[in-house]
N, C-alpha and C positions, 0 to 999 in steps of 0.2 A: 388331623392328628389329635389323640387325646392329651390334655394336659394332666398329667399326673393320677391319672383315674385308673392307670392299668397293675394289673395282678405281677408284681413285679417278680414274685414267689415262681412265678410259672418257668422262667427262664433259667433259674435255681440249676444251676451243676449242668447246662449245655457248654460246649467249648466255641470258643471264638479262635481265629489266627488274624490276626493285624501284621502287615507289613509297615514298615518305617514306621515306626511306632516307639518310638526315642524322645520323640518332640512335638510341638504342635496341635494338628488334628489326629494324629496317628496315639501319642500322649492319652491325648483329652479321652478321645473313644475306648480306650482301654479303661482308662477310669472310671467313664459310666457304665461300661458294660461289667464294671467289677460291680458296681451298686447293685446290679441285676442279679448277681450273686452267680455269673457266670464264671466259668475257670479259662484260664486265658494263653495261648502262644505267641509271644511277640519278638520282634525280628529287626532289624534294623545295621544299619552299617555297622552305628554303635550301640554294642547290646543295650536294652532297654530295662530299665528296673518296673519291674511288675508292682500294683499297687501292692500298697500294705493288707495283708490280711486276704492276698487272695491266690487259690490257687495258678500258678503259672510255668510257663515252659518259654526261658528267654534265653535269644541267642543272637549275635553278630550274625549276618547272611547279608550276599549282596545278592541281588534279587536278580542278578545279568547273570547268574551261575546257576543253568538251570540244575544242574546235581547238588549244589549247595540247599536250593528251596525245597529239592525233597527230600532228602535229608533231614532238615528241617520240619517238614510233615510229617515225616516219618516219627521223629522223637516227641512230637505233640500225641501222635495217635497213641504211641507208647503207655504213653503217661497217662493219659484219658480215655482211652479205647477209642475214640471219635473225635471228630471236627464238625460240628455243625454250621457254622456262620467262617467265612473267609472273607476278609475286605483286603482287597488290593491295594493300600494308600501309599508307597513307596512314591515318590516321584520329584521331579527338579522342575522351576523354572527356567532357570538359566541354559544357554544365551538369549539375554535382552539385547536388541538392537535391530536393526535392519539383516535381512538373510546376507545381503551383499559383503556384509562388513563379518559376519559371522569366523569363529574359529572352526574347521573343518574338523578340529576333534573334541571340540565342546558338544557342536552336533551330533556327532558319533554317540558321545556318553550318553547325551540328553536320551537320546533314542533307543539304545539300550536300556537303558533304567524305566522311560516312561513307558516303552509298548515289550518289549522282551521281557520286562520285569511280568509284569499285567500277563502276559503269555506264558510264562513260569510256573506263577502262582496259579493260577486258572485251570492249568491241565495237570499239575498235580495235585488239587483239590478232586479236580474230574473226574480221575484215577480213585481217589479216595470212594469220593462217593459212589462211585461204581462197582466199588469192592463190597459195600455191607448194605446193610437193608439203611431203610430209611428216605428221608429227603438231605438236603443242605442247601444253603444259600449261600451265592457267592457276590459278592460287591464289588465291582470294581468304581473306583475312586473317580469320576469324569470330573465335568468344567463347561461354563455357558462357553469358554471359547474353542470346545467341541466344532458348536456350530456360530458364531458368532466372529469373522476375523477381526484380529487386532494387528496394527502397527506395530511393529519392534517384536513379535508371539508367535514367528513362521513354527522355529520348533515344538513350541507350547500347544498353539492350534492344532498342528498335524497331529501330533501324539494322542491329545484326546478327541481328535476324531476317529485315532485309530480305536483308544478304549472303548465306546460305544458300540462300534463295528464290531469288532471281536466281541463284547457281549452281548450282540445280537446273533451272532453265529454262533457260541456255544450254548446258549437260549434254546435255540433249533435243535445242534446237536443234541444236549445230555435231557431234552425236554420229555425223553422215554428211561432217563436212569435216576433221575432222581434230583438232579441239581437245576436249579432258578435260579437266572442270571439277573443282575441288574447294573447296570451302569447310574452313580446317585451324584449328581452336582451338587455340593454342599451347600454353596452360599459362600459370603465372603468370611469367614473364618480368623481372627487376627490370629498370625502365628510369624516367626520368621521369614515365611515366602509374601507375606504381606509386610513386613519392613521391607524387605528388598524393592519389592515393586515401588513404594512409598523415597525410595530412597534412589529412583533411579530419575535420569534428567529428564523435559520433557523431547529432548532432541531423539534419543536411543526406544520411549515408549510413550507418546502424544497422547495416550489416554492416560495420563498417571495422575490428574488433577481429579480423576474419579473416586480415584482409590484415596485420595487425600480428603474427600469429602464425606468418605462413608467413615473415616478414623474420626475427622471431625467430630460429627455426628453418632461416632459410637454405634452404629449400624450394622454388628456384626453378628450372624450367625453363633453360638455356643457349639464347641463339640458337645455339651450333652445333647442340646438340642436334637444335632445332626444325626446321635444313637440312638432314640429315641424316636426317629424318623426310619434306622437303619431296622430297627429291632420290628415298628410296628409295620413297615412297610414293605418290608424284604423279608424277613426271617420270620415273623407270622405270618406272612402270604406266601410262603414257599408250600407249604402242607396242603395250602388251599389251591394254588395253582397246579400243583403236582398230581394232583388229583383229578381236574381237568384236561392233565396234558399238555400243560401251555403255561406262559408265564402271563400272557396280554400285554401288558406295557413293561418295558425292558428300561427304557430309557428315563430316568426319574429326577426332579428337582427338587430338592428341600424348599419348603417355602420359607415365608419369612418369622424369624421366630418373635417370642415375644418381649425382647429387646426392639424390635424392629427393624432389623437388618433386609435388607433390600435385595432382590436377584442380582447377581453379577457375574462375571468371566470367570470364577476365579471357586 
């Protein structure tokens, strides 16, 4: 990745769509991609306030409603005539614990939100792109515990193995209409779903003395970082792979930025 060296002019009045983008890394990346001087849709359980000074299109949606997220698309295109860039970031950790002990409609939610949400946004972006000329790039939000199990993460795990999956197979699918998919594992991120983790016992999540180490250490990922990865790596490689036919590698990790933050689950 380049540090700081890119024409940030270029990205100038392209539209983004962030889901859960209220808090966090959902927050952050809206922020940097305002610096880009991109115009922005953001979405979130609880509507999210759009940086200062920059065009946006925000609204409360829950992402398990798939007529809510188009809906939602729809008033973004309204507004901006297009959506170039869509990042999937909606998602929960919780329930932490062993499957055994699980609540039968914590899992429910979890699963709705983390792969129906992802399935939402995705095909009504699909739809979008398939409607006008051009490319787009879609993002969906993954996690090293995609493929990596964890104790106490049956929900967590499953889910973002499903994200990956499903952005392999719409990869395939729209790889003749215009949209490149990408599945992007951020890194470890400090936001709210990292207190949680940090604040859970070692009995309900045995690797949490991990997560206690990279706070230590200050080890974390920046969402600019993570936009800046999303921007150079997903959203200028889409024009390039679309043009090929193909996306090549679908499945992507942020490396470690220049904080030093280190790969992790999360």
């Amino acid at each position: 990745m380049a540090h700081g060296s890119r024409d940030r002019a270029a990205h100038a009045g392209q539209v983004a769509v962030i889901t859960g983008a209220s808090r966090g890394l959902g927050a952050g990346l809206a922020a940097s991609l305002a610096s880009e001087g991109m115009r922005l849709g953001l979405c979130a359980r609880t509507r999210p306030d759009g940086p200062v000074g920059t065009e946006s299109v925000t609204a409360s949606v829950d992402v398990t409603d798939a007529r809510a997220v188009d809906a939602f698309a729809g008033d973004v295109v309204e507004a901006f005539g297009r959506i170039d860039l869509w990042v999937n970031n909606a998602g929960v950790l919780a329930p932490i614990g062993p499957l055994a002990e699980a609540d039968p409609d914590a899992l429910h939610r979890h699963i709705d939100i983390n792969i129906l949400g992802v399935l939402h946004g995705s095909a009504a972006f699909a739809r979008h792109v398939r409607a006008r000329p051009g490319t787009g790039a879609l993002v969906n939000i993954s996690s090293g515990a995609a493929t990596n199990p964890y104790e106490g993460w049956a929900a967590y795990c499953a889910s973002k193995a499903a994200v990956e999956m499903i952005s392999e197979v719409i990869a395939r699918e729209e790889r003749h209409h215009g949209l490149i998919a990408f599945a992007v594992s951020p890194g470890v991120v400090d936001s709210d779903m990292q207190v949680l983790i940090r604040s859970t016992s070692a009995g309900s999540f045995p690797q949490v003395d991990r997560f206690l180490r990279v706070q230590e250490d200050q080890a974390f990922n920046s969402p600019a970082w993570v936009a800046q990865f999303i921007v150079e790596q997903c959203l200028e490689a889409a024009i390039g792979a679309a043009t090929r036919g193909g996306t090549g590698t679908v499945r992507l990790r942020v490396p470690p930025g220049p904080g030093g933050a280190r790969p992790s689950a999360t």
